[in-house]
N, C-alpha and C positions, 0 to 999 in steps of 0.2 A: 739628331733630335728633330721632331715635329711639333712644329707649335704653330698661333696664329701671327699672323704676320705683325697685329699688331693688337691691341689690349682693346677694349671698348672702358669707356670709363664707367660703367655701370652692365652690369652682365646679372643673368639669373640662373643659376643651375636647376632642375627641376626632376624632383625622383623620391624615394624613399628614404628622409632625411634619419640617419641615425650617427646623435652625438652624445658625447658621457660627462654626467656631471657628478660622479665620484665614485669610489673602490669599490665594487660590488661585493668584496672582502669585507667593507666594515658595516655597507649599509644595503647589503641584500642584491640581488641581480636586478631585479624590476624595480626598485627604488635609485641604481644608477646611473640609468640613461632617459635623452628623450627621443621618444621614435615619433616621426610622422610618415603615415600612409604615401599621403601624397603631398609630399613638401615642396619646399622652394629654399633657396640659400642666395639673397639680395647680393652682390658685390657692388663695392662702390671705390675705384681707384682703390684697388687690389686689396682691400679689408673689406670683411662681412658687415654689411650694413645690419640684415637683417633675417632672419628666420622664422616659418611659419608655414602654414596652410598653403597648399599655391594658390587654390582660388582667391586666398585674400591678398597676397603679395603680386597676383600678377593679374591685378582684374584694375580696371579703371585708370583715373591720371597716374598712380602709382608706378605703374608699368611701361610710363611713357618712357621710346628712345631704350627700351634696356633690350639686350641681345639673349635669347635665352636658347639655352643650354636642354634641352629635353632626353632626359636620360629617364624617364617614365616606368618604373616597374624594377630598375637597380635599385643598389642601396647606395647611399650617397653618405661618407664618412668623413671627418678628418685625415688628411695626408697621414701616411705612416710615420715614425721615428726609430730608428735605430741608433740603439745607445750603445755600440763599441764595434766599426768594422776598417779594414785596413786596404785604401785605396790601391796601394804599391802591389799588394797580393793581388790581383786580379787576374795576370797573367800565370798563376802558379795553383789556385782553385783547382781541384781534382786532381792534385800531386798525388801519389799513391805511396805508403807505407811508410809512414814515419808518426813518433810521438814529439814530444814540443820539442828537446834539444836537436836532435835529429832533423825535424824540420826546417827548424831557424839555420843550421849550418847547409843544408843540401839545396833545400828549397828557397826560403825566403832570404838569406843576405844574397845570393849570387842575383837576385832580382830587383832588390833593391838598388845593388848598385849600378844598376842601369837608368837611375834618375837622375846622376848629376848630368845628363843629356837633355836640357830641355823640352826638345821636341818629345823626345818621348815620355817624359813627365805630362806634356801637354798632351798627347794623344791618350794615355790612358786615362788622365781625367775627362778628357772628354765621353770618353766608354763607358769608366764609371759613373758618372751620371746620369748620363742614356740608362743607365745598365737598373741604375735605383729606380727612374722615375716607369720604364717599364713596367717595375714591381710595386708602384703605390708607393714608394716612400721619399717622402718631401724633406726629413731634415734626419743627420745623421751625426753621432762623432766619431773621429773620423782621423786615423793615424794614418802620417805622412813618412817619408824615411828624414835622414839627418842631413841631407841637402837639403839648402833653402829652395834649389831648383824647385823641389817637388812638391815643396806649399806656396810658391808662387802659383805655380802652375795650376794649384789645387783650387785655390782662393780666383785667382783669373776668373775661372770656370765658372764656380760655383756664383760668382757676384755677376759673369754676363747672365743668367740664369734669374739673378735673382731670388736663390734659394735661400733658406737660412740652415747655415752649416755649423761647426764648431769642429776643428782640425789644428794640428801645430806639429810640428817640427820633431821629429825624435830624438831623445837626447841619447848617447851613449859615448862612453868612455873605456870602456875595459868590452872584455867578452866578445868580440864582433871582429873581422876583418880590418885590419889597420883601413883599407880607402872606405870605410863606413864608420869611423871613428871620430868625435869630436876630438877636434887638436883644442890644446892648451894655447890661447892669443899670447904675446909679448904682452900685451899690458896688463898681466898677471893676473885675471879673473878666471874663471874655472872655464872648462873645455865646454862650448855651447853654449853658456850663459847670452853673452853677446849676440848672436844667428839669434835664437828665441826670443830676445826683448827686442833686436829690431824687428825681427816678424810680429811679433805682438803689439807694438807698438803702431805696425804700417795697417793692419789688418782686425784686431781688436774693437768692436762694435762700428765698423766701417758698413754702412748698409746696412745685411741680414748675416754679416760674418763674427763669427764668436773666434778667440785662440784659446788652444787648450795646451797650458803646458803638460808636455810628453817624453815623461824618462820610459823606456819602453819596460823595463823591470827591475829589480835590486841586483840582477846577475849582470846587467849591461851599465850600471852607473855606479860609480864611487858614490864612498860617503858623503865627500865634499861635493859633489855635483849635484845628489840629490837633496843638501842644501841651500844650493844656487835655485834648483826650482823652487823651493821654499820662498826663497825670497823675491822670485819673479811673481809668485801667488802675490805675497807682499806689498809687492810696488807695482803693480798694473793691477788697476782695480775690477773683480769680478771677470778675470781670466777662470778658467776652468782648468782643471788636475784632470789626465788621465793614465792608465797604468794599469800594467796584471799584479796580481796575486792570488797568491795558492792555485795554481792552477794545477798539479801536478806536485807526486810525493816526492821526487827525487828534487825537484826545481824548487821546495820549499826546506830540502835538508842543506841544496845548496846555498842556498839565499840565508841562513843560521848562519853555516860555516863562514861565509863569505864577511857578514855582522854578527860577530860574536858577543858583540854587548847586547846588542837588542835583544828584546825577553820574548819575539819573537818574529815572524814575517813581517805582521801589520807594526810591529811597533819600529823594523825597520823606518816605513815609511812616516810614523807619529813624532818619530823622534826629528823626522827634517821638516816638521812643519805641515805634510802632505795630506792629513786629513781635513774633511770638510762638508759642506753642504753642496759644495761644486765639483766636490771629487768623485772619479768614475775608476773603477775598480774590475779591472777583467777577471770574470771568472768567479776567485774566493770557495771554490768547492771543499778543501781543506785547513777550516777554519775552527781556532778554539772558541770554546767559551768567553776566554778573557778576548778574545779577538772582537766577536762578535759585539761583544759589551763594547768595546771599543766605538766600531763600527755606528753602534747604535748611537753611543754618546754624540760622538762631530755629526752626524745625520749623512756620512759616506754612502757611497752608492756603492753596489755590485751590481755588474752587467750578467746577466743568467743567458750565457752560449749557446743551445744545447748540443745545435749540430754538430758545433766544433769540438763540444764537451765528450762527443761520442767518436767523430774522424779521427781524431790522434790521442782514442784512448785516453784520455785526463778523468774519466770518472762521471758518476751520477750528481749531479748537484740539489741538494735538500734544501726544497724551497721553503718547504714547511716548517722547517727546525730552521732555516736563514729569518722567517719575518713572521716566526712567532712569537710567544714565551715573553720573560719581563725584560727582552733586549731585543724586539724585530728592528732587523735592518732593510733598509730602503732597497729594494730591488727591482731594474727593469731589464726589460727583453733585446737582448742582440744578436746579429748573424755571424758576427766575427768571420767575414770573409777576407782574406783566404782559405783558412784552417778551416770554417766555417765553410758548408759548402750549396747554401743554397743566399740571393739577395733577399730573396722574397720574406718576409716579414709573417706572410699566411703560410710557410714553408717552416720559420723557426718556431711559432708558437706550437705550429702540431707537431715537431718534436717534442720542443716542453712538456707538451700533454705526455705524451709517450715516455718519458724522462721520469717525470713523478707516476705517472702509472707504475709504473717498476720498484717503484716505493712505497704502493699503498695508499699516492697521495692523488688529490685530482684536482684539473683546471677546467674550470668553464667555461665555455666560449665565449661569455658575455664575460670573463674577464680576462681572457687571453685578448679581446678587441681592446679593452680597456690600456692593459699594458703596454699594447704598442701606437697607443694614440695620447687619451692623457694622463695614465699613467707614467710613460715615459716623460711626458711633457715636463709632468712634477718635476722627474727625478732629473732635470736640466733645470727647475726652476723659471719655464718659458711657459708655464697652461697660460697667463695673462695670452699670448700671443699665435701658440699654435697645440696641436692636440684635440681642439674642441671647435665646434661648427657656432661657440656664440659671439654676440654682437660685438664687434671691436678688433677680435682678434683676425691676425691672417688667414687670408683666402684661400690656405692649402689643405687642398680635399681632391681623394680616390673616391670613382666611381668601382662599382665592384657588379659583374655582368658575369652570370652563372652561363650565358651564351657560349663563351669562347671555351668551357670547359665540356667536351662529351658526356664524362661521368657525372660531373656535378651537374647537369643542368639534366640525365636522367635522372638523378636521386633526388630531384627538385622540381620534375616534371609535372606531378598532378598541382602545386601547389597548396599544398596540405603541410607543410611544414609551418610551427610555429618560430616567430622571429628567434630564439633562441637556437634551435636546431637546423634552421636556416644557416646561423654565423656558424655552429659547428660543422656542417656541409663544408663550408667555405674556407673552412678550416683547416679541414681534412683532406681536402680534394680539389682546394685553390691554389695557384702558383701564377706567375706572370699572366698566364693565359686569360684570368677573371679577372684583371685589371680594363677596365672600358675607357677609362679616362684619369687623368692626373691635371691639375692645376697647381699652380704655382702664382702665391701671392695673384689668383683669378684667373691666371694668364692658362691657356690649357697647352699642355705638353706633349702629348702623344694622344 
């Protein structure tokens, strides 16, 4: 990581301010952002004081003693968010031929279990971080494996940093390698339960750290375990759920068999308590009707994959038929890396596009920006704090530099491109490389 050595208490970013103040889904593209030419973004001890013109923010006593930032002719954004990706996978990205069961036996537990090792739980968090803030994205959630190792490790990191994360502990009981398996304690509570609440307990609104309790699927947790999560929702207040579903036909004919009462995948998880306004949902491609209704009703989330939706085979996922109709369900954008196979956040929405293209359906840049800023913000219930460049909230913001990219910066050359077809440029032909800068609660990162 590169950062400054050390914070100024008062900083000015200064560039082409673009932030969003709602769905361009409900209330048009150009009615839901605010763009400035030539803006400014005020920091004041790592929150946004203020926003505006720069002539006017950075002209006179106003401007005394603030360190500014001159990124003149970028676009200056909220930090990205990604809403479902898997730190332990890092070293396993670009695995080659497998679909999800397949994967999880060949690829991802043999990798996982190399976290009850500390150090090396600590070094790949270190990577992945680097690896995020490389790519624009400042807050993530964020699956750990079922040693504590590896959300100590995670939590460490992410709180020297100063990031706001939301990660927890994997819960599993059946399905998985005995040395990745939560054992059953002697004082007779369910296998995991304990590891989870004291991590939630140590780490749960501690700084800019959120816990998200984490049964990794209905194939990997008993019934009674996945009402232990239930009641860790329960009793640690405003923790977060996260978890797949439907991700794949075979992994959702298992997951019936497996609960044969339940009427069906999601009612699996309704019946232990697990839906909610805080719950994150991987995937959901093969979803009923009554599911959806479901969905709709607790105000649950589904994370939309797509790279990953496409690397191991799982299917096209219907946005359009997901959060429309008289039951849309809440949906935001993630890279689900490992399975997933790019960090970049301007890498997963132009899949997206490409996803619904295939459908019939189409994404617009001005709302593919939205979704992984405060769109997603919504769908964690943080816009108060991050997603959006206004007054109050934190200081986490990507500059975005068409420089670093060859093709993008000829496709963008005469500058004749309207700000819409600008962010589709950036879209299409952005990846790490158009990242010019990252902050962090002010602080700048690379």
């Amino acid at each position: 990581m590169s950062a400054d050595s050390k914070t100024p208490a008062r900083r000015a970013i200064r560039g082409r301010v673009l932030t969003f103040l709602d769905n361009p889904a409900r209330v048009g593209d150009e009615a839901s952002f605010r763009y400035i030419e030539d803006g400014a973004v005020l920091i004041e001890d790592g929150l946004i004081k203020a926003v505006g013109e720069a002539g006017e923010l950075l002209a006179g006593d106003v401007a005394r003693d603030i360190e500014v930032d001159d990124h003149s002719g970028q676009l200056v954004l909220p930090g990205f968010i990604d809403l479902h990706i898997h730190y332990p996978q890092a070293g396993i990205i670009a695995s080659h031929g497998a679909q999800l069961m397949e994967w999880l036996e060949k690829y991802t537990f043999p990798e996982e279990e190399k976290f009850s090792d500390p150090a090396y739980a600590a070094a790949t968090a270190e990577f992945f971080f680097d690896e995020l803030l490389r790519n624009g994205t400042t807050t993530a959630a964020v699956y750990c494996t079922t040693h504590e190792t590896s959300v100590e490790a995670f939590f460490a990191e992410s709180e020297r940093r100063n990031m706001c994360m939301i990660a927890g502990k994997v819960m599993m009981d059946r399905g998985a390698p005995d040395s990745l398996l939560d054992k059953a304690p002697e004082n007779g509570s369910v296998a995991g339960y304990d590891a989870s609440k004291r991590l939630a307990e140590r780490w749960h609104g501690r700084g800019r750290q959120h816990y998200a309790v984490t049964p990794r699927f209905a194939l990997t947790s008993s019934e009674a375990q996945l009402e232990a999560c239930g009641s860790l929702l329960s009793e640690i207040p405003d923790v977060y759920l996260q978890t797949h579903l439907a991700e794949q036909r075979d992994e959702v004919e298992k997951a019936r068999s497996l609960f044969p009462e339940a009427r069906d995948y999601t009612d699996i998880y309704d019946r232990a308590g697990l839906l909610g306004r805080r719950s994150l949902f991987g995937h959901g491609i093969y979803l009923s009707e009554r599911e959806r209704a479901r969905l709709h009703e607790t105000g649950s989330v589904i994370a939309f994959a797509p790279t990953s939706n496409l690397f191991i085979g799982s299917g096209l996922f219907d946005f359009d038929k997901t959060t429309a109709g008289d039951n849309p369900v809440r949906v935001g954008l993630a890279s689900d890396v490992g399975a997933g196979t790019s960090y970049s956040m301007l890498r997963t929405a132009a899949e997206a596009y490409k996803v619904m293209q295939l459908q019939g359906q189409n994404l617009t840049a001005v709302q593919a920006f939205y979704m992984i800023t405060l769109g997603n913000a919504r769908k964690l219930g943080l816009e108060g704090r991050i997603g959006t460049l206004e007054p109050g909230s934190d200081a986490d913001i990507v500059v975005l530099n068409s420089a670093g990219v060859p093709a993008l910066s000829h496709r963008l050359r005469d500058g004749g491109a309207d700000l819409a077809e600008e962010l589709f440029a950036f879209l299409t032909l952005g990846d790490d490389r158009a990242v010019g800068a990252a902050y962090v609660a002010g602080r700048r990162q690379n």
